[in-house]
Every structure is written in C-alpha cells, then in structure tokens.
N, CA, C and O atoms as CSV, one atom per row, in Angstrom:
chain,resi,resn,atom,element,x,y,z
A,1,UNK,N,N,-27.130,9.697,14.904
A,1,UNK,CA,C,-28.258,10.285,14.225
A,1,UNK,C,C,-28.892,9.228,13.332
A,1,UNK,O,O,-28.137,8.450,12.749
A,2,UNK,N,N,-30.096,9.135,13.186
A,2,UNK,CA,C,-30.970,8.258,12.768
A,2,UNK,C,C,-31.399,8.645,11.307
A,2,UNK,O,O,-32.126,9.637,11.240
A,3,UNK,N,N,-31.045,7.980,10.038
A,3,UNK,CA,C,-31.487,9.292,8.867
A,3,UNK,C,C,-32.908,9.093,8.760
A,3,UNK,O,O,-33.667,10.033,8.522
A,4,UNK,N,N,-33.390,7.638,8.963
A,4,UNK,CA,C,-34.507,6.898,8.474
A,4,UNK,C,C,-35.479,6.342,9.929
A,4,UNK,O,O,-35.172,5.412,10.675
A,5,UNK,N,N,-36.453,7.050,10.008
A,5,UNK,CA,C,-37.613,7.011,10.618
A,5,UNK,C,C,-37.730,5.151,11.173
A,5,UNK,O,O,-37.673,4.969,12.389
A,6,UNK,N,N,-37.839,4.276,10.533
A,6,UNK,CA,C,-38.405,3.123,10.326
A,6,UNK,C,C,-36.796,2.359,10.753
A,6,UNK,O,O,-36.699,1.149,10.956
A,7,UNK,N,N,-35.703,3.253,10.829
A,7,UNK,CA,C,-34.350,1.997,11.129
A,7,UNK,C,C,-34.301,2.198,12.578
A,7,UNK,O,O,-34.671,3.268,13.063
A,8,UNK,N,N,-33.801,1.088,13.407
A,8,UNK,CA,C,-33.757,1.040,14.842
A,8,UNK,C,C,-32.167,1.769,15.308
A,8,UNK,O,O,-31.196,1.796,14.552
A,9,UNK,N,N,-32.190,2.334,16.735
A,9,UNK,CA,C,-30.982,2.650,16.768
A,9,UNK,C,C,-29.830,1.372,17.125
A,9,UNK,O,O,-30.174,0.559,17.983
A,10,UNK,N,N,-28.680,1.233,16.563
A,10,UNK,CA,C,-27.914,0.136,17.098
A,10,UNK,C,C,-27.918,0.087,18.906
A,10,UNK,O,O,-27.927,0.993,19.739
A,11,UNK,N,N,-27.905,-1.609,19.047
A,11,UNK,CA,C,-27.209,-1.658,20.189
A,11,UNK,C,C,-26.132,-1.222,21.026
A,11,UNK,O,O,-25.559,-0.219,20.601
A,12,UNK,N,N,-25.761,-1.631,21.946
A,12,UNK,CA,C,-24.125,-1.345,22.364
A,12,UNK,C,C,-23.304,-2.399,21.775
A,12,UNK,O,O,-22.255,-2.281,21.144
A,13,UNK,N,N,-24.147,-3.752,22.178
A,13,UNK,CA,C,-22.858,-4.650,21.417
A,13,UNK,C,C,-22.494,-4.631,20.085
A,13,UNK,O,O,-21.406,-5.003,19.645
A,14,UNK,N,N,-23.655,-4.083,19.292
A,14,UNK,CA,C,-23.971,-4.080,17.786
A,14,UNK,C,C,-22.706,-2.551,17.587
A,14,UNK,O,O,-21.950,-2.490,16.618
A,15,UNK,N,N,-22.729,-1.590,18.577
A,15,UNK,CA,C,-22.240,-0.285,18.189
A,15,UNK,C,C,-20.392,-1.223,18.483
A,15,UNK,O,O,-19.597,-1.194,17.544
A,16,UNK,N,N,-20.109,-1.727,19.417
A,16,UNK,CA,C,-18.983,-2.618,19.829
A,16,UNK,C,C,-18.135,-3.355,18.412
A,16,UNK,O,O,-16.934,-3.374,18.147
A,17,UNK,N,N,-19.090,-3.812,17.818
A,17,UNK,CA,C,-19.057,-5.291,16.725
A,17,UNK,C,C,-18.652,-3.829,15.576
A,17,UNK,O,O,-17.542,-3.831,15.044
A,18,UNK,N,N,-19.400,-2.946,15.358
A,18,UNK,CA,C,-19.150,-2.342,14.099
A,18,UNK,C,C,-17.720,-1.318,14.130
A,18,UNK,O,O,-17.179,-0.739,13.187
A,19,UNK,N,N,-17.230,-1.350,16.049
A,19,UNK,CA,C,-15.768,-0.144,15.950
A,19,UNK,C,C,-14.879,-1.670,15.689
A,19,UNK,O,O,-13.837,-1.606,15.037
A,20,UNK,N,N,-15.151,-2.449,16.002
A,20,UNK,CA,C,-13.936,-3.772,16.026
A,20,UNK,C,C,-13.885,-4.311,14.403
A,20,UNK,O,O,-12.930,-4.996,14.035
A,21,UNK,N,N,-15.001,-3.943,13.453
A,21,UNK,CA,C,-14.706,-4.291,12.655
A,21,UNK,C,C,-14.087,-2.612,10.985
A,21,UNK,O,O,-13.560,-2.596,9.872
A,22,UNK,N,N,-14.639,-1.668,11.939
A,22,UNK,CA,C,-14.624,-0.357,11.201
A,22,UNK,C,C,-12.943,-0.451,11.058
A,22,UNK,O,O,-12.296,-0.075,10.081
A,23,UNK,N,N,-12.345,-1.131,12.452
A,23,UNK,CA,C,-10.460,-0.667,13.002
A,23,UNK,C,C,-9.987,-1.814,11.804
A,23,UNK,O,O,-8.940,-1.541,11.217
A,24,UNK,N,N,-10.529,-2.781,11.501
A,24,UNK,CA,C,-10.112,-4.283,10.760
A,24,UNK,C,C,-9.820,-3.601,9.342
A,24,UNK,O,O,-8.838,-3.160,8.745
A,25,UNK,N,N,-11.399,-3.770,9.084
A,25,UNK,CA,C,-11.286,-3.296,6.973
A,25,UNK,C,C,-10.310,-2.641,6.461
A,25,UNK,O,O,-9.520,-3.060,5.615
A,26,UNK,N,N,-10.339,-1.343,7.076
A,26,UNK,CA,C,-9.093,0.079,6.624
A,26,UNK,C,C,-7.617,-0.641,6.271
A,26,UNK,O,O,-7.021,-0.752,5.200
A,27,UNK,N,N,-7.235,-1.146,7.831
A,27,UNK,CA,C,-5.989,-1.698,7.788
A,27,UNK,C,C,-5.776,-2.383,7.046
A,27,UNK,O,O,-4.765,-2.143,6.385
A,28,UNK,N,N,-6.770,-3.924,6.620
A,28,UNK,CA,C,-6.567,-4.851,5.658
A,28,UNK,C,C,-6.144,-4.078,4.399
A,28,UNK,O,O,-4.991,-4.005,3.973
A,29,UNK,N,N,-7.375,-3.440,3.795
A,29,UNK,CA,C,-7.217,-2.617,2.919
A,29,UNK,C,C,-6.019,-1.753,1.973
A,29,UNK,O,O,-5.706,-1.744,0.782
A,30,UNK,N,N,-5.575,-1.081,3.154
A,30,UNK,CA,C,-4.233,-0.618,3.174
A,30,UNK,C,C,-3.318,-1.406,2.978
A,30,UNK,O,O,-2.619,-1.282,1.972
A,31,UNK,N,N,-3.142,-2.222,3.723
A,31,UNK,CA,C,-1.837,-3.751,3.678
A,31,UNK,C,C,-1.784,-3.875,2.946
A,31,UNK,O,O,-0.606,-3.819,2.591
A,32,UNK,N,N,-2.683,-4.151,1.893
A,32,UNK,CA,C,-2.669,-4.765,0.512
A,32,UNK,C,C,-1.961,-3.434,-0.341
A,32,UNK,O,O,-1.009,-3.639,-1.094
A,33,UNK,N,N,-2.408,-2.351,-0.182
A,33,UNK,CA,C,-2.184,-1.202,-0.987
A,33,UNK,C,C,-0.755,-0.922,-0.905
A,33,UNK,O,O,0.014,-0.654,-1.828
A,34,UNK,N,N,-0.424,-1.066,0.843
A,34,UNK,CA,C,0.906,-0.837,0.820
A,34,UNK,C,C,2.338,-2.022,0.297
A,34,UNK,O,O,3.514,-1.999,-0.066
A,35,UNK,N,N,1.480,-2.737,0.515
A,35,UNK,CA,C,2.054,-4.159,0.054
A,35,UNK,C,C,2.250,-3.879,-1.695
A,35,UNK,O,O,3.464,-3.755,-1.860
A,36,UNK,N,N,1.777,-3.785,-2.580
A,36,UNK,CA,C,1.657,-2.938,-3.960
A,36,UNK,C,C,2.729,-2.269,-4.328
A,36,UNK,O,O,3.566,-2.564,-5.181
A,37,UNK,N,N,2.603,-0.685,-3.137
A,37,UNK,CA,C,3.222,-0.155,-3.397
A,37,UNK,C,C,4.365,-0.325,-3.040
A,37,UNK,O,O,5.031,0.269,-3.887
A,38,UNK,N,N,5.104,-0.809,-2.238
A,38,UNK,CA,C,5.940,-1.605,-1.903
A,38,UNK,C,C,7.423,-2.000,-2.997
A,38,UNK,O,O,8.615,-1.753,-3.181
A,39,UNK,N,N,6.247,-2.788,-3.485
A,39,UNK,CA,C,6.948,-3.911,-4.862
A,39,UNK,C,C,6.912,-3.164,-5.910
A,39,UNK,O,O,7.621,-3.370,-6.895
A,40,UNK,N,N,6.094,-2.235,-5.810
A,40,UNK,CA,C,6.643,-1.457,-7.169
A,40,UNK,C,C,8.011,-0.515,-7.020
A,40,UNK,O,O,8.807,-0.298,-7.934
A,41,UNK,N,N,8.090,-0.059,-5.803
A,41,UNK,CA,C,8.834,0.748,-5.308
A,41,UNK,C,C,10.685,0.226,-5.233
A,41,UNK,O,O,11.785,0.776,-5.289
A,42,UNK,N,N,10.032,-1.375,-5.048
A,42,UNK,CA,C,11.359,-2.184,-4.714
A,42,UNK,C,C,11.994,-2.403,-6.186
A,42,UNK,O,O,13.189,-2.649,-6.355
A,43,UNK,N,N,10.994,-2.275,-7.291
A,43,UNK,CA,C,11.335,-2.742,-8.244
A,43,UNK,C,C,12.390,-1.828,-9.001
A,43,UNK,O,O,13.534,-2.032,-9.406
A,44,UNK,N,N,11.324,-0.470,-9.030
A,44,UNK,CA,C,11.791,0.455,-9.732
A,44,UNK,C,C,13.175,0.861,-9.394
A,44,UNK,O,O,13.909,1.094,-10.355
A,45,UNK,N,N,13.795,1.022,-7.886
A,45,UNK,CA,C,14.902,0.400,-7.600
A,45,UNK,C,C,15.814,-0.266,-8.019
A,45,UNK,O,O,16.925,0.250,-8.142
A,46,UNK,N,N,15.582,-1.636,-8.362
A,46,UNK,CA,C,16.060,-2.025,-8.501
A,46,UNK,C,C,16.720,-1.980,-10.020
A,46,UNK,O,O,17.839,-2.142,-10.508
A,47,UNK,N,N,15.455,-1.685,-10.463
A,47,UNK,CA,C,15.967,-1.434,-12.409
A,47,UNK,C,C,16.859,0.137,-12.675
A,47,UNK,O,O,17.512,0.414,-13.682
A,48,UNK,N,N,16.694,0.832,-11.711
A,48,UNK,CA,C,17.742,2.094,-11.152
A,48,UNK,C,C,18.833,1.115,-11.338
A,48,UNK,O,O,19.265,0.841,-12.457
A,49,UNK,N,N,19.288,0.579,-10.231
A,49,UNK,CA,C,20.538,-0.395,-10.048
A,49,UNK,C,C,21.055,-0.334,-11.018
A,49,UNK,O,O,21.905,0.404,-11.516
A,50,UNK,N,N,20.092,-1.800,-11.533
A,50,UNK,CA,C,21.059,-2.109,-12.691
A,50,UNK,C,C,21.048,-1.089,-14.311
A,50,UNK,O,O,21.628,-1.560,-15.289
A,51,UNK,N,N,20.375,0.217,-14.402
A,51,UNK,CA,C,20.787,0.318,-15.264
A,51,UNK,C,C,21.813,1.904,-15.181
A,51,UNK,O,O,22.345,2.541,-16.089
A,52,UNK,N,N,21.775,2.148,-13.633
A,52,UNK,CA,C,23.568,2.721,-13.460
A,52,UNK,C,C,24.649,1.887,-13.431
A,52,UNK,O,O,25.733,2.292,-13.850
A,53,UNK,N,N,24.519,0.811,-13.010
A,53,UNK,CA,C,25.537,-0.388,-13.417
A,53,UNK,C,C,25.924,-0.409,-14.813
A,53,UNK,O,O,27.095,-0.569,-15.159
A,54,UNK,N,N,24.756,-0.217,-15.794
A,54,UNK,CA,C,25.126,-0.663,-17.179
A,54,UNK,C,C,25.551,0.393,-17.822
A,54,UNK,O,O,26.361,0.216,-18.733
A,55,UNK,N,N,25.085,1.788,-17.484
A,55,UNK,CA,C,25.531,3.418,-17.655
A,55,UNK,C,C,27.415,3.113,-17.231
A,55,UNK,O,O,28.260,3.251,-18.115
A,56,UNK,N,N,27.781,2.729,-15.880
A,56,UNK,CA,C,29.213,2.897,-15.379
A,56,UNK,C,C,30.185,1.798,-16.519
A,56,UNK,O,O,31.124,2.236,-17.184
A,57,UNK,N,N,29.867,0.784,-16.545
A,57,UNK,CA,C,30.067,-0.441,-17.520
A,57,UNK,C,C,30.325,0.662,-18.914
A,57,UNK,O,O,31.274,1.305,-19.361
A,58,UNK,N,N,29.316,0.508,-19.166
A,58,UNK,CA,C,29.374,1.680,-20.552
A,58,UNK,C,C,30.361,2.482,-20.536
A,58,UNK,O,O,31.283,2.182,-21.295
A,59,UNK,N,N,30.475,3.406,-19.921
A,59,UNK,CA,C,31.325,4.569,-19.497
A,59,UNK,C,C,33.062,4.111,-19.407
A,59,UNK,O,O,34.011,4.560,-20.050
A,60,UNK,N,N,33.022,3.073,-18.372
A,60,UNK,CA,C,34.385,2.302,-18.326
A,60,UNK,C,C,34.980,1.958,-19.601
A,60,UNK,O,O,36.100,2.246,-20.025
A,61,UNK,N,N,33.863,1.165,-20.249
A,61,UNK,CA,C,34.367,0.504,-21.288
A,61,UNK,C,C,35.416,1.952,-22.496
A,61,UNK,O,O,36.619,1.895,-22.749
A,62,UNK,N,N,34.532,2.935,-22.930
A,62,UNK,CA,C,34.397,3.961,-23.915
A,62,UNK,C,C,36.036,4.880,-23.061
A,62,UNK,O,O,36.912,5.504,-23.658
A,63,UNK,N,N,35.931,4.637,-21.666
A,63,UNK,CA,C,37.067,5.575,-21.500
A,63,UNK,C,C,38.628,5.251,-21.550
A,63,UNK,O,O,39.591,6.016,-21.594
A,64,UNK,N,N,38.532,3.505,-21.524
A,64,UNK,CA,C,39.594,2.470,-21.433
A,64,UNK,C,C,39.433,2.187,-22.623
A,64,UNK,O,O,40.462,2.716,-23.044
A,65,UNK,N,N,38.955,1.767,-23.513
A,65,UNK,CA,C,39.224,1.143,-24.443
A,65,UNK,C,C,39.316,2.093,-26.094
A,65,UNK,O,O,39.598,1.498,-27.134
C-alpha cells in the first residue's frame, strides 16, 4: 500500500534488498541485547555463588567453633 501519492512503488530487487536487510537489523539488535542480558545474568550468578559460599563458611564457622 502506497500512503503517499507522489512515492513510487518499490522494485522487486529494491522489495529483495529491504527482506535481506529487514532479517539482518532485528537479529543484530537482539545479539547485542541478548549478549547484555547474558552477562548480567552470568553475573548475578555468580555473586549467588559466592555469597552462599560465604552464608555456609559463616554457618560452619558459628556451629564448630
């Protein structure tokens, strides 16, 4: 659909060029986002870890000593 009187309709190769690049952007896009979320995800993890490590440590210490 055409909104504007005065714009031409795309080509085929032009309609071609804009699905090959419509499939590109999103994904990039995302990568990055998921890439983000990712590392935050890995992090928060990880500071879980270590601070049931330091909770059990704690705990050991107070029940032995």
């Amino acid at each position: 659909m055409i909104k504007d009187r005065n714009q031409r309709a795309p080509t085929a190769a032009e309609r071609e060029a804009n699905k090959a690049f419509k499939t590109v952007r999103p994904t990039e896009a995302m990568t990055d986002y998921a890439k983000a979320q990712r590392a935050i995800h890995d992090n928060r993890e990880r500071l879980k870890a270590e601070r049931l490590a330091r909770e059990a440590e704690a705990a050991n210490c107070t029940k032995g000593g």
